[in-house]
C-alpha positions as CSV (number, residue, x, y, z in Angstrom):
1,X,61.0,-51.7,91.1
2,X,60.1,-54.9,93.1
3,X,61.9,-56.3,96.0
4,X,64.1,-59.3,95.8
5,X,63.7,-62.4,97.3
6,X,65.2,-62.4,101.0
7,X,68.2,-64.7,100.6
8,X,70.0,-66.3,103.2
9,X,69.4,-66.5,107.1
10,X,72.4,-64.3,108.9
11,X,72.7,-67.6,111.2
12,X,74.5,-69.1,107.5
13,X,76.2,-65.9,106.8
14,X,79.9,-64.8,107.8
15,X,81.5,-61.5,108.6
16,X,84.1,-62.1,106.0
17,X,81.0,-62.4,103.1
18,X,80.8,-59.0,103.7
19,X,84.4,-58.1,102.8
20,X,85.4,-56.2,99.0
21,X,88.7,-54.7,97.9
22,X,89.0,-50.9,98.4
23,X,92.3,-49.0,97.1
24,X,92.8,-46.2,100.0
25,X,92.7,-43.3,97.5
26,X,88.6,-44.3,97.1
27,X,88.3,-43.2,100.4
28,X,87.1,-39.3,100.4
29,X,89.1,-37.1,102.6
30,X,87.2,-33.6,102.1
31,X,83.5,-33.1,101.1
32,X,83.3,-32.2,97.7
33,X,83.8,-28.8,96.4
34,X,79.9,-28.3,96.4
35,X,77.4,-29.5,98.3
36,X,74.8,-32.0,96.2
37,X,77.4,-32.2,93.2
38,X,78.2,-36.1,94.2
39,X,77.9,-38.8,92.0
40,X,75.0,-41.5,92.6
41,X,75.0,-45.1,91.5
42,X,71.2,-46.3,91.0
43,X,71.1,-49.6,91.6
44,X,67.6,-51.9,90.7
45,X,67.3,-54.2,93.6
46,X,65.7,-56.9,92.1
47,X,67.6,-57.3,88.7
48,X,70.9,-55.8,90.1
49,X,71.0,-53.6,86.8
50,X,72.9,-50.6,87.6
51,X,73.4,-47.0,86.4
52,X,75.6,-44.2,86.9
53,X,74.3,-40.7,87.4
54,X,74.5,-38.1,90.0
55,X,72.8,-36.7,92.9
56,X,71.5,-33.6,91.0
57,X,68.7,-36.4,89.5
58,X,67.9,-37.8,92.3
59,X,64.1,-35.8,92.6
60,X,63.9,-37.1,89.3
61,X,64.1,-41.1,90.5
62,X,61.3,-40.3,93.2
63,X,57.6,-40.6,92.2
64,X,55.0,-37.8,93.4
65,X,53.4,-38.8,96.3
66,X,56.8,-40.6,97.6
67,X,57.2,-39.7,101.3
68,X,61.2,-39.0,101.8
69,X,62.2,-39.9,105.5
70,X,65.3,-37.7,106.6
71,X,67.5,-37.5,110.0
72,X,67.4,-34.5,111.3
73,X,70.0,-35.2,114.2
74,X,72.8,-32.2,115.2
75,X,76.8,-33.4,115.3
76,X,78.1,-32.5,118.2
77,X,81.9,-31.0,118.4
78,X,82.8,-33.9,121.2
79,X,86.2,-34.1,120.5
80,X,88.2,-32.5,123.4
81,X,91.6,-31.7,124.6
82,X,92.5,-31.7,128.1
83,X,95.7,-31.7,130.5
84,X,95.2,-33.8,134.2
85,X,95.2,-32.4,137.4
86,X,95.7,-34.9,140.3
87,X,93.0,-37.3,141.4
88,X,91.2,-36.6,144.6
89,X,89.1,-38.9,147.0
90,X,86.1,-40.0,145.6
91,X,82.8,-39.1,147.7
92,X,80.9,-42.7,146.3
93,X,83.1,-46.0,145.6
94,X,82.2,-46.8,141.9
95,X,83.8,-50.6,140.3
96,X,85.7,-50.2,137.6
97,X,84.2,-52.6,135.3
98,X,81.0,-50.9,135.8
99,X,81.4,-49.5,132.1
100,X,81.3,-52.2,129.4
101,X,80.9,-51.6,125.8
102,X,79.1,-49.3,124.5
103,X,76.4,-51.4,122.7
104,X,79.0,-54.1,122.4
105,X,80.0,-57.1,124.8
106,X,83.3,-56.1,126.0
107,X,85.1,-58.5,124.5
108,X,84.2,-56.9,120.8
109,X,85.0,-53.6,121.5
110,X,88.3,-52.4,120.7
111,X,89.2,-49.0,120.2
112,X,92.5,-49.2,118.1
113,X,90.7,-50.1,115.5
114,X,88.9,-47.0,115.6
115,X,91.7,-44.8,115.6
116,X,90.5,-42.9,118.2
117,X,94.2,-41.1,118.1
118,X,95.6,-38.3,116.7
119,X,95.7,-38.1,112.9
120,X,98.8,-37.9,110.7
121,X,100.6,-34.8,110.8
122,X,97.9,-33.6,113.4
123,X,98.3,-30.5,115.3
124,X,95.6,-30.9,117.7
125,X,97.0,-32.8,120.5
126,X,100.2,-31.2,121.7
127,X,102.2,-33.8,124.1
128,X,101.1,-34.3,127.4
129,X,97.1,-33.6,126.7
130,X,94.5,-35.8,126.7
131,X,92.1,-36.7,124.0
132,X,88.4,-36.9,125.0
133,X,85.7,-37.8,122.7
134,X,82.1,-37.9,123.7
135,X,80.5,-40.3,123.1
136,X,77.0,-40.5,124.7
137,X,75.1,-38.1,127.9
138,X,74.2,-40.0,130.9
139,X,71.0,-38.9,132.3
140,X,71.0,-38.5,136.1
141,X,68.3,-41.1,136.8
142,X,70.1,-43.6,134.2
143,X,73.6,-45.2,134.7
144,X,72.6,-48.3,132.9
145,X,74.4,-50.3,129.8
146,X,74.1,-48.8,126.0
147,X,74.2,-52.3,125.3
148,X,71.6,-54.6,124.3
149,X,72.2,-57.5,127.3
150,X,71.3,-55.5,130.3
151,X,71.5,-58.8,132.4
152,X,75.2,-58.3,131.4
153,X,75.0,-54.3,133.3
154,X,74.4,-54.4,136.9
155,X,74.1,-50.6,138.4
156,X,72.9,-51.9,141.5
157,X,76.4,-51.5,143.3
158,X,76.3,-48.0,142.1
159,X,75.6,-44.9,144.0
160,X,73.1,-43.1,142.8
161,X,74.3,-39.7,140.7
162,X,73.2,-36.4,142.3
163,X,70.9,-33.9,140.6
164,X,71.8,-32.4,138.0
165,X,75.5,-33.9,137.2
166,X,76.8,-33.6,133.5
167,X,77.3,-37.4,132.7
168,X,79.1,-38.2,129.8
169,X,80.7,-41.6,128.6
170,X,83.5,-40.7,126.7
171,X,86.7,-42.1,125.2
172,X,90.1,-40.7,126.5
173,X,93.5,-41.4,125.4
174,X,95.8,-42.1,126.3
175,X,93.9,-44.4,128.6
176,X,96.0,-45.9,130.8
177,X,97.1,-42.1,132.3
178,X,93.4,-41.4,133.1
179,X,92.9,-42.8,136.6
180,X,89.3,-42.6,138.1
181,X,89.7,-39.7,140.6
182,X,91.3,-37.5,138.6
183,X,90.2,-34.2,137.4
184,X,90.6,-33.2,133.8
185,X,91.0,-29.1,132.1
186,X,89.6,-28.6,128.9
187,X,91.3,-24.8,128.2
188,X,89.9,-22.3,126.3
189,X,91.7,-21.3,123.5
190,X,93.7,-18.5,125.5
191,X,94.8,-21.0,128.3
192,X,92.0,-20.6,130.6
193,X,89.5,-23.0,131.9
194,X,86.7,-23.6,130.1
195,X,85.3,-27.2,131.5
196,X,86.5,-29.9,133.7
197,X,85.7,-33.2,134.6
198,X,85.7,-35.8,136.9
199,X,86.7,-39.2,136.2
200,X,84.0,-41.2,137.9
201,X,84.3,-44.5,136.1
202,X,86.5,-46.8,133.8
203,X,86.2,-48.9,131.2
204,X,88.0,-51.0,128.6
205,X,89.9,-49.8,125.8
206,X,90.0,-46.0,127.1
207,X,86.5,-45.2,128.2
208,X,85.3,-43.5,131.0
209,X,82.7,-41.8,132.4
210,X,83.0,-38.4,133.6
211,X,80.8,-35.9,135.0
212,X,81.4,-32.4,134.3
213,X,81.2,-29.2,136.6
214,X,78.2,-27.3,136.1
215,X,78.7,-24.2,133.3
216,X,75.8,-21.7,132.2
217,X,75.3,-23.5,128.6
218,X,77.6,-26.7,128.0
219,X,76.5,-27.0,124.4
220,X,77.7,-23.3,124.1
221,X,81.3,-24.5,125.4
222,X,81.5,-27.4,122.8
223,X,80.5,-25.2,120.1
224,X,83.9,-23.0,120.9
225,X,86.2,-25.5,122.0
226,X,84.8,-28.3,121.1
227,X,86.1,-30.0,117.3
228,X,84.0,-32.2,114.9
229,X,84.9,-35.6,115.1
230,X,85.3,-37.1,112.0
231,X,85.3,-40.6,111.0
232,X,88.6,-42.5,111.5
233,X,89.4,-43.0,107.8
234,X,89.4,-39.4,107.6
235,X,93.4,-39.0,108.3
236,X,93.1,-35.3,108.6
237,X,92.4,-33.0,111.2
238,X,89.1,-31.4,111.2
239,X,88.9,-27.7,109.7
240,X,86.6,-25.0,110.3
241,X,84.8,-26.0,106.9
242,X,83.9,-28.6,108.8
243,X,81.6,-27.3,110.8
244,X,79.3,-26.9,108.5
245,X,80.3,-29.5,105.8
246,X,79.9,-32.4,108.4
247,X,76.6,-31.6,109.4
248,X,73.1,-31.7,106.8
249,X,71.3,-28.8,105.6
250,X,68.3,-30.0,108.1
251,X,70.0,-30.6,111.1
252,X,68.3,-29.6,114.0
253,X,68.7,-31.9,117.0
254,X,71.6,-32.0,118.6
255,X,73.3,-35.8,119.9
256,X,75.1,-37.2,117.3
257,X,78.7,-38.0,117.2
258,X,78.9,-38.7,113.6
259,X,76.9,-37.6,110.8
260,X,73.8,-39.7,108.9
261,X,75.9,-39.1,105.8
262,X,73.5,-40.0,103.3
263,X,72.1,-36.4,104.4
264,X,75.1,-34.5,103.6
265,X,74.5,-34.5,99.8
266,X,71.0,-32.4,100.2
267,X,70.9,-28.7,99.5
268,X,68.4,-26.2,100.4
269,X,67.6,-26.2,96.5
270,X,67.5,-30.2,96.4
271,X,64.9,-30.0,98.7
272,X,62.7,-27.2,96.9
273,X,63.3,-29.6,94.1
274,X,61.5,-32.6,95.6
275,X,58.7,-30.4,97.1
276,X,58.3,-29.0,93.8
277,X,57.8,-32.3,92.3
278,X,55.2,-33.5,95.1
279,X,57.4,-35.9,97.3
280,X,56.3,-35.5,101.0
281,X,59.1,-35.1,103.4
282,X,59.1,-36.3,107.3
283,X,62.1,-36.3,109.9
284,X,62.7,-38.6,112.1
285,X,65.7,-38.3,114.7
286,X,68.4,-40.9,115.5
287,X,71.7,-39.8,117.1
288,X,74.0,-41.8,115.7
289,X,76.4,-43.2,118.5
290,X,80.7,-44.0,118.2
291,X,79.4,-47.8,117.9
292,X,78.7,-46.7,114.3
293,X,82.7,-47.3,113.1
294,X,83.0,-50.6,115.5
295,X,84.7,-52.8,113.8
296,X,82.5,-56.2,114.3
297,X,84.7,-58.7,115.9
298,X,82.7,-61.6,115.6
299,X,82.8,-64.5,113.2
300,X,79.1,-65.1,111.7
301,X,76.3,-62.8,111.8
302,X,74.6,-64.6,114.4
303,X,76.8,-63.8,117.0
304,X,76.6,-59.4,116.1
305,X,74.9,-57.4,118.9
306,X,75.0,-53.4,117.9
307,X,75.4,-50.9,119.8
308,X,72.4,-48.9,120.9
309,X,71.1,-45.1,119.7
310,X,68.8,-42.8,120.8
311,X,65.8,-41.9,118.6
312,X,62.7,-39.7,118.5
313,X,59.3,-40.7,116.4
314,X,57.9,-37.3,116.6
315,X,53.9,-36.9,116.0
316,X,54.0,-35.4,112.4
317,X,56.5,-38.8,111.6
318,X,54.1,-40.8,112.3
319,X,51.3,-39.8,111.5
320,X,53.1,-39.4,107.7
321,X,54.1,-42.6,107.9
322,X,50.6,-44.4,108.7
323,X,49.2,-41.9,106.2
324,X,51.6,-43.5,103.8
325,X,51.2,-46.8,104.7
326,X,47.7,-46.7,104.1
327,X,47.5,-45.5,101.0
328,X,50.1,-47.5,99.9
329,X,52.9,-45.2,99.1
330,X,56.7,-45.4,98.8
331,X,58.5,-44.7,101.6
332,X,62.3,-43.5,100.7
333,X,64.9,-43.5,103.7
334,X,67.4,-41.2,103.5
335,X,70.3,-43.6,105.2
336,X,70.6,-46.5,107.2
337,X,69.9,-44.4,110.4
338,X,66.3,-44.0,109.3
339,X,66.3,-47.3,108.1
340,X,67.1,-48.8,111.5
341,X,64.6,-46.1,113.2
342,X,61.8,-47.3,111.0
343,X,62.1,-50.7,111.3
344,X,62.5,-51.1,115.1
345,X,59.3,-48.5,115.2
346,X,57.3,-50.8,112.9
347,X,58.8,-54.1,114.8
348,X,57.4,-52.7,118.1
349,X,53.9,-51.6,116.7
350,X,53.8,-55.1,115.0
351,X,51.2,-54.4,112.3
352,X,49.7,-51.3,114.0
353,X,50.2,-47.5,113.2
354,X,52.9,-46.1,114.9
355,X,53.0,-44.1,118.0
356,X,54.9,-40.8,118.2
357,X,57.5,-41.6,121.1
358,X,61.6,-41.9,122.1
359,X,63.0,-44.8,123.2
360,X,66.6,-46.7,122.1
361,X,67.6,-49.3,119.5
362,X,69.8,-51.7,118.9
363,X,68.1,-53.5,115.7
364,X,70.6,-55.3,113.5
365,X,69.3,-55.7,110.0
366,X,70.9,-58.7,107.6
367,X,69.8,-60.6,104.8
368,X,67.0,-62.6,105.5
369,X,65.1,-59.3,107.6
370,X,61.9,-58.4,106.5
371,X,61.5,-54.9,105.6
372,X,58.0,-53.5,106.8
373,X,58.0,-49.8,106.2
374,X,61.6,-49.2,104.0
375,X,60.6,-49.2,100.0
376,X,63.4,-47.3,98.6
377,X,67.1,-46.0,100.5
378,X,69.7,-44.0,99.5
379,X,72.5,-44.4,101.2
380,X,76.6,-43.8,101.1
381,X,79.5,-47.0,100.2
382,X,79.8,-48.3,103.9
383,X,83.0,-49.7,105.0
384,X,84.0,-53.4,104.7
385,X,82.6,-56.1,107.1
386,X,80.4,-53.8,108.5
387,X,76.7,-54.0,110.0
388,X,75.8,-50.9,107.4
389,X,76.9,-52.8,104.7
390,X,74.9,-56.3,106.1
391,X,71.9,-54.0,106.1
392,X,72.1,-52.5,102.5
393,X,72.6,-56.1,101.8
394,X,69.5,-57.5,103.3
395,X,67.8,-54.4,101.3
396,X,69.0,-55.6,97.9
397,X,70.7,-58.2,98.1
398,X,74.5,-59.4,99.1
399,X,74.8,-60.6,95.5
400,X,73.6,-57.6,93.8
401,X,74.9,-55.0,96.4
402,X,78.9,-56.6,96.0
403,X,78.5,-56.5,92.7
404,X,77.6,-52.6,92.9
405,X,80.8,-52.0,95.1
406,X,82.6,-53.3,92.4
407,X,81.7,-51.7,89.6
408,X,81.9,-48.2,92.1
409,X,85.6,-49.5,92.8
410,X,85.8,-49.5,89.0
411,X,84.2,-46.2,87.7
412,X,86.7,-44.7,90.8
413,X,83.6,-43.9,93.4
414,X,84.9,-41.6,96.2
415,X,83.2,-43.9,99.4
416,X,82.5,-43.7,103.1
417,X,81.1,-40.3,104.8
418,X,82.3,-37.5,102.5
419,X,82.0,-39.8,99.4
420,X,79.0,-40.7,96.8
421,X,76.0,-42.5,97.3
422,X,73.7,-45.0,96.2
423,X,70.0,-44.9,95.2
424,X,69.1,-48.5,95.7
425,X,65.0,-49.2,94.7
């Protein structure tokens, strides 16, 4: 299948012609009984044609010698519970508005509208705690803006964190009870401490940034008191299914505060499957960031600036990429994440190979982008409005990828993270 013509410039295109009608019952509240047993719509991206199928053929839609790029990034359990303790003296004097958006200009970033709250019916958040969720580690020698306009972050007035400090950026709430100063208990599940936290920092719309006391293995406390945080749609609160449900078969590196979805539907066997049939398979690693279900409060695409992720282009990536790319083969992306990896990668080398390396992106991809390295994508129904769905769009088309949510809404698609996916190629 070819490519379609490029369409429009973003600078002509609106947030709203992004927008399609989605009955709430679409939207998948529990992974399916099976792992792989989704539905997949296969969508031609340069005649629109469409067909209905399911993920158990997708091997079959891939041509030997096909290299399959996969995320291999690790959810994190970052959603916390916590009662205060009161504030003490701070040892440094740190401004307020030090922490802006995370990836967004502050002015966009607005966290009712991710329902960063406790879910209906929730029994999580008894009254009087505090909700945490972690969003993003702070290396010591780094206090600097997630954001893309670091003209707009000025650490200079800050002192300098010590050695060794457990930086995190988080989102609390209730906000407006977390003053900086104060001291925060995340309990084990017997009543007894398990971490607390400092409140070093604050930001709008409930962030914060706090820097944890120092434990044997912090990723070891997460893991037991820590809970998966699901997307904001998901009006449940997370079970221990979840644990492994919400996370793919290949995850290995752990950052992320939201899965790559599009790598939920592989299984172990799905994977033998494509081997089998001769498709290569490379991992690349993006931890996708909170930013991911910010709702873009902008007008026209022009004005969007995303938030930014972390990403690792390791040496056996890239040297199957190039490899690829020279022998001109197909290169599948399992999910925008990779997408967004592989472009900024091949926008830096700018018509050289790539270089294994980690670095940060903030790439936003709309119609009129010109895709490099992407061929093919499979992908998830992305929400309304969104950059994810702008992206898909500049893939194949606004036209022809509207016209595909429809017919989804139709034939009663289950969409967003535990929901079906497209094969768009």
């Amino acid at each position: 299948m070819t490519a379609p013509h490029e369409g429009s410039s973003s600078n002509t295109l609106r947030v709203s012609d992004f927008d399609f009608d989605l009955p709430s019952e679409l939207i998948a509240q529990q992974p399916p009984a099976q792992r792989g047993l989704s539905r997949m719509l296969a969508v031609d991206r340069a005649t629109g044609a469409l067909r209905d199928t399911t993920f158990a053929e997708f091997p079959n839609l891939l041509h030997p010698g096909d290299l399959l790029v996969l995320n291999d990034t690790r959810v994190l359990p970052a959603r916390l519970y916590a009662h205060r303790t009161p504030a003490r003296p701070l040892p440094t004097s740190r401004p307020p508005q030090a922490l802006g958006a995370p990836g967004l200009d502050s002015q966009t970033w607005d966290t009712s509208a991710l329902n960063i709250r406790a879910r209906s019916g929730s029994t999580q958040q008894p009254t009087g705690q505090i909700e945490a969720l972690l969003t993003e580690p702070v290396p010591p020698n780094r206090l600097g803006a997630p954001g893309p306009a670091s003209g707009t972050w000025d650490t200079t007035d800050l002192a300098p964190p010590l050695a060794g400090e457990n930086l995190w950026r988080a989102l609390v709430r209730p906000g407006r009870k977390v003053a900086i100063g104060e001291f925060l208990v995340f309990p084990n599940p017997d009543g007894s401490p398990a971490l607390q936290a400092e409140v070093l920092e604050r930001g709008q719309f409930g962030e914060r940034l706090l820097r944890f006391q120092p434990v044997d293995d912090f990723y070891a406390v997460l893991d037991r008191i820590g809970h998966m945080p699901l997307p904001p749609y998901i009006r449940r609160d997370d079970a221990p299914t979840d644990r492994e449900r919400y996370q793919t078969v290949f995850s290995r590196d752990r950052g992320s505060v939201a899965a790559p979805t599009a790598g939920l539907h592989f299984t172990p066997q799905i994977l033998e499957a494509l081997a089998a049939r001769g498709i290569e398979i490379a991992r690349i690693t993006l931890h996708v960031g909170l930013g991911t279900f910010a709702p873009l409060r902008v007008e026209t695409l022009s004005e969007v600036r995303l938030h930014r992720e972390r990403y690792t282009l390791s040496v056996p990536a890239a040297d199957a990429i190039n490899a690829a790319v020279r022998k001109a083969r197909r290169i599948v992306a399992v999910g925008t994440t990779v997408v967004r990896t592989l472009e900024h990668c091949a926008l830096q080398a700018n018509g050289s190979p790539l270089q294994p390396h980690s670095g940060e992106t903030e790439i936003f991809i709309s119609p009129g982008f010109h895709f490099r390295l992407v061929s093919a994508l499979l992908t998830n129904f992305h929400l309304p409005q969104s950059s994810l769905l702008m992206l898909v769009s500049a893939f194949a088309g606004r036209e022809n990828v509207l016209a595909a949510y429809q017919h989804a809404v139709r034939e009663r698609y289950r969409f967003f993270s535990y929901g079906d996916c497209m094969f768009l190629c």
